[in-house]
C-alpha positions, 0 to 999 in steps of 0.5 A: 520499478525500484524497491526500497529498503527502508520504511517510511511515509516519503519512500512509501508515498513514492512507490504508491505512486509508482505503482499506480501507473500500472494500474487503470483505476484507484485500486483499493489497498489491502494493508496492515497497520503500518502507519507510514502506509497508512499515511502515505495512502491516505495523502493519495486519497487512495481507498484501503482496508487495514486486515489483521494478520491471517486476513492480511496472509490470506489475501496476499498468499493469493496473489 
């Protein structure tokens, strides 16, 4: 799996898809409110919950 370095909705619509063939079902995306993210979730027809901030550390400290 290739990471990129730069943010945007393109990059960011990309690694979701690649990170979906790892997945056996439409996973539901715990994010913040980065609107390239956001974007390029819903243009997947993905489920996601956008999380404040200690929401967002808790979850993914969990990992």
């Amino acid at each position: 799996m290739r990471v990129y370095m730069t943010r945007n909705w393109l990059v960011t619509r990309s690694f979701v898809k690649e990170v979906l063939k790892y997945c056996g079902n439409k996973p539901k995306f715990i994010t913040d409110k980065a609107p390239w993210l956001v974007e390029a979730l819903k243009s997947l027809n993905l489920e996601f919950e956008q999380a404040w901030s200690s929401l967002y550390l808790v979850l993914s400290s969990r990992g």
